[in-house]
C-alpha positions in Angstrom: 2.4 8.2 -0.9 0.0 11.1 -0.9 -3.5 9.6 -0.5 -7.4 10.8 0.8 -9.3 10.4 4.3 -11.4 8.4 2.9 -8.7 5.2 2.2 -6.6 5.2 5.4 -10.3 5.7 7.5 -11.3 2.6 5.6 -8.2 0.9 6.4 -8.8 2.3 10.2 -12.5 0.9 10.3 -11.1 -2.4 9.0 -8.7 -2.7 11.8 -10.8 -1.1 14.4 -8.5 1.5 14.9 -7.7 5.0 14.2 -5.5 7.4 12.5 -3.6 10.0 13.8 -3.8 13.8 12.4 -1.0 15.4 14.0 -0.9 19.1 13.1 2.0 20.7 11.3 4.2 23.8 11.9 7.3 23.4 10.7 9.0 21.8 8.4 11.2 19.4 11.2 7.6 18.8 12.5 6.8 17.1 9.0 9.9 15.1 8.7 9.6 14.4 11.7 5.8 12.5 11.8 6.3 11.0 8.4 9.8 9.0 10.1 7.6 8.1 12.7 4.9 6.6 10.6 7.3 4.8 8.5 9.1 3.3 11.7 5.7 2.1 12.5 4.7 1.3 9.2 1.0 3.1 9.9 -1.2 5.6 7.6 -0.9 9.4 8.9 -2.9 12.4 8.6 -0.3 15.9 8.6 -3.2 18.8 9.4 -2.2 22.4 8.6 -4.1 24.0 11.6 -5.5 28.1 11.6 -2.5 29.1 13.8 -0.1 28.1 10.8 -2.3 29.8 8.1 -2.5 32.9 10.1 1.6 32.6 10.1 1.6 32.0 6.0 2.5 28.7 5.9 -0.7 27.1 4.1 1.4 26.9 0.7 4.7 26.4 2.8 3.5 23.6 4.9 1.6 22.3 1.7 4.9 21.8 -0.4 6.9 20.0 2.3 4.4 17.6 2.8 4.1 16.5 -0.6 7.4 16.3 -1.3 8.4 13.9 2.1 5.1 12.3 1.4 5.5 11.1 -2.4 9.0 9.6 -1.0 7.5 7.8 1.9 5.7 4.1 1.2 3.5 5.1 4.0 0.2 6.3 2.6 0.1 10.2 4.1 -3.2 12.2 4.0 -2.7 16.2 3.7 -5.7 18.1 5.7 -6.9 21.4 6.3 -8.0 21.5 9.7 -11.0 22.9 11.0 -11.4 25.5 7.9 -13.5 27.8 8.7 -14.5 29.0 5.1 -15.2 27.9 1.6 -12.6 30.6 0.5 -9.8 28.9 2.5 -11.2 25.2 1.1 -10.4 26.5 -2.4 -6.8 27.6 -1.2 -6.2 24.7 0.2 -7.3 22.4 -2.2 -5.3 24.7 -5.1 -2.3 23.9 -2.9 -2.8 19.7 -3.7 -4.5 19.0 -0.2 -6.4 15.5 -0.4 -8.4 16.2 2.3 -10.3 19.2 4.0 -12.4 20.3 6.8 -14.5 22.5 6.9 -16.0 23.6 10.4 -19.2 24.3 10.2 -20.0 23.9 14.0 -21.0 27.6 15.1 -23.5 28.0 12.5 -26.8 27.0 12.6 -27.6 23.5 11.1 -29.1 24.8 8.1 -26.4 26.6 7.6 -23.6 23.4 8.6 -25.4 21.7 6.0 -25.1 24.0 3.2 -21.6 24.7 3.5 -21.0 21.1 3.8 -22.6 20.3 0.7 -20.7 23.2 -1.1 -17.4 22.3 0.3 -18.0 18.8 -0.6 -18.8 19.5 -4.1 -15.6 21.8 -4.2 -13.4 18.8 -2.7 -14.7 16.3 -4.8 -14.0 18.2 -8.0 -10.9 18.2 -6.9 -10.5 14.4 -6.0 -10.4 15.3 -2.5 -12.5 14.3 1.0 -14.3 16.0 3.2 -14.9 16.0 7.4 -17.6 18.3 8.6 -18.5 19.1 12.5 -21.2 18.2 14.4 -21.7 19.6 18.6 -19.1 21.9 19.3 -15.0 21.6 20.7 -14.3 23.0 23.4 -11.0 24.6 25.2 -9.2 27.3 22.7 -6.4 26.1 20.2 -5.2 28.6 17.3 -7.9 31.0 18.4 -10.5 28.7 17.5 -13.0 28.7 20.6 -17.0 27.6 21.5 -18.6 29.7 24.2 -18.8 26.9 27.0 -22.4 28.0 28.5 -23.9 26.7 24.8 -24.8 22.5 25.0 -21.9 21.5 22.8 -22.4 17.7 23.4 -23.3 16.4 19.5 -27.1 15.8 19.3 -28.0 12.0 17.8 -31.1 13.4 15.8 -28.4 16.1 14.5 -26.5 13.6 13.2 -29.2 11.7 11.7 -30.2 14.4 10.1 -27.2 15.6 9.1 -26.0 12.4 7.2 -29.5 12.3 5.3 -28.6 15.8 3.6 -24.6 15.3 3.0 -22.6 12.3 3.0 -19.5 13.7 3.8 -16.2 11.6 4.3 -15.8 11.7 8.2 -17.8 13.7 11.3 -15.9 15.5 14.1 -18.5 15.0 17.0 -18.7 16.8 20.5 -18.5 14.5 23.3 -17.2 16.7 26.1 -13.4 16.7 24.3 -11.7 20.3 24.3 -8.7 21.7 22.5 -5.3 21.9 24.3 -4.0 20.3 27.4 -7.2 19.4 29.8 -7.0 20.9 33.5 -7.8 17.5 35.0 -9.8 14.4 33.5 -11.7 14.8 30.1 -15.4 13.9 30.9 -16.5 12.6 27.9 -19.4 11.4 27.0 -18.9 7.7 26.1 -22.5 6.9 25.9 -23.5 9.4 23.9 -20.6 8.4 21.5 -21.7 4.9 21.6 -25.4 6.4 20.2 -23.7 8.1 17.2 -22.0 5.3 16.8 -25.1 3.0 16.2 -26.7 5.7 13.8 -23.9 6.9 11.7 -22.2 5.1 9.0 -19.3 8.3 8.5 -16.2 7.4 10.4 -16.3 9.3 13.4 -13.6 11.8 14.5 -12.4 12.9 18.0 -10.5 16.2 18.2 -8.4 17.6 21.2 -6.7 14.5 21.5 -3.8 15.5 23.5 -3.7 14.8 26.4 -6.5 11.9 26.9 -5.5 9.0 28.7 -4.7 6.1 26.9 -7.3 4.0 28.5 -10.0 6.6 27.3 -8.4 7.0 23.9 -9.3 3.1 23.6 -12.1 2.9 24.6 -13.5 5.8 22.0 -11.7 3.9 19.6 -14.0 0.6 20.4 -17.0 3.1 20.1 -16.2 4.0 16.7 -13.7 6.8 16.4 -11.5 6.5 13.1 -9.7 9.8 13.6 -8.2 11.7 16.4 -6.4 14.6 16.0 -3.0 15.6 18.7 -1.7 19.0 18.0 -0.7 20.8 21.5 1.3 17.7 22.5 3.4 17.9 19.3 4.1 21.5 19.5 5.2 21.2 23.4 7.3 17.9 22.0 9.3 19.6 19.7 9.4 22.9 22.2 10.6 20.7 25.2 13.5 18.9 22.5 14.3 22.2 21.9 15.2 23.3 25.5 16.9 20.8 26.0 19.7 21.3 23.8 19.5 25.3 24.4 22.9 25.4 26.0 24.4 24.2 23.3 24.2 27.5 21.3 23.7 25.2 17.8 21.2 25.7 15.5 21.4 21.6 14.6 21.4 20.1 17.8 18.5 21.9 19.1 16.9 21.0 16.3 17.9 17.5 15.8 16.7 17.2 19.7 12.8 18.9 19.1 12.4 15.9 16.2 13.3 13.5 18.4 10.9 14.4 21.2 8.2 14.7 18.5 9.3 11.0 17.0 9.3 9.5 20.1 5.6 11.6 21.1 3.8 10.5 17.3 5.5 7.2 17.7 3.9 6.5 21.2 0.4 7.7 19.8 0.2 5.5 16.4 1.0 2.5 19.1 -2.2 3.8 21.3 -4.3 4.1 18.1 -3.4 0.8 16.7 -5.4 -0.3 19.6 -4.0 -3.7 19.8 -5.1 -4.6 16.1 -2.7 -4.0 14.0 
């Protein structure tokens, strides 16, 4: 069932644990996640990222997912990720998303806030939710990049601030995570996490997921994250099911193998985000 950010990260928040927003590419990749989250019986987020708008496949992407979604019992959240305009929130939502981002990070606060509060107003008309950006993301992932010489770490009187002017439906914060596969160990912030944590009262949301160790992954989950988006690791899943059956010449085994390796990848991360309490 199709349903908004806002219910599954109350249902995340009640469980002390967090939803996965795996991002989308194809349409094996959506049949794929939502088998997994009803095998597991656990909310999902599908996120159409830039790289697969750039491609076209907003309105493609869009379709499939509410189609498998309205079939599954498993509530399923549709959400633009990290748009990076108010022109591309109104596409989206026009395409039935229930959820949207919109990434305000690289602008100056003023300037987050504002579009915030007009992407809110947009989404809401709509019956949709909203998750903003606070610090910045760093590493590169579909061409989205922060300069790494700016401070990126999320600033606690940002926040405060920033939930005073907007009241959006979850923050993205910056905490040392980074897009794609990290080099060697994240170095994330945890106590600076743990302050954000104590101050906000908007579901907190940890990007660049793949590849953080599953100890670390707890432990942000104990410090409030609600959210944490995987994309890299589900595109080299389906890529590595899809060399594996290369030799085989045929279109449907390589195929059938790429869903399997993403399966068994968004089936190992919804048991690392239950976090022992569900």
């Amino acid at each position: 069932m199709l349903t908004t950010l806002k219910e599954v990260l109350a249902f995340a928040e009640e469980k002390k644990a967090a939803i996965p927003a795996f991002n989308i590419d194809n349409m094996e990749i959506v049949q794929s996640i939502i088998k997994a989250s009803e095998e597991e019986n656990y909310p999902v987020i599908l996120a159409v990222g830039q790289a697969a708008i750039k491609d076209g496949k907003l309105a493609l992407l869009a379709a499939t997912a509410q189609v498998l979604a309205k079939k599954s019992p498993i509530p399923v959240v549709l959400h633009l990720d990290h748009g990076q305009s108010l022109e591309q929130v109104r596409m989206a939502l026009d395409c039935g998303f229930t959820s949207v981002m919109i990434d305000g990070s690289k602008l100056p606060f003023h300037e987050n806030v504002e579009i915030s509060k007009r992407a809110l107003e947009m989404a809401r008309a709509a019956g949709a939710t909203v998750e903003a950006e606070l610090g910045c993301i760093l590493g590169v992932e579909d061409d989205i990049s922060h300069d790494d010489s700016k401070p990126f770490l999320v600033r606690t009187e940002d926040v405060e601030a920033f939930n005073r002017a907007v009241t959006v439906d979850a923050l993205a914060v910056g905490i040392g995570n980074a897009h794609g596969i990290y080099k060697g160990l994240p170095n994330l912030d945890f106590d600076r996490l743990s302050e954000v944590n104590d101050i906000s009262s908007v579901p907190l949301v940890l990007h660049g997921g793949s590849g953080i160790p599953g100890d670390m992954i707890q432990k942000a989950i104990s410090l409030g994250i609600r959210k944490i988006n995987v994309a890299t690791e589900i595109r080299l899943a389906y890529v590595r099911g899809l060399t594996k059956e290369v030799e085989s010449g045929d279109f449907y085994t390589m195929s059938n193998s790429g869903k399997a390796e993403v399966v068994a990848l968004a089936k190992e991360k919804i048991h690392l985000f239950k976090n022992g309490n569900v």
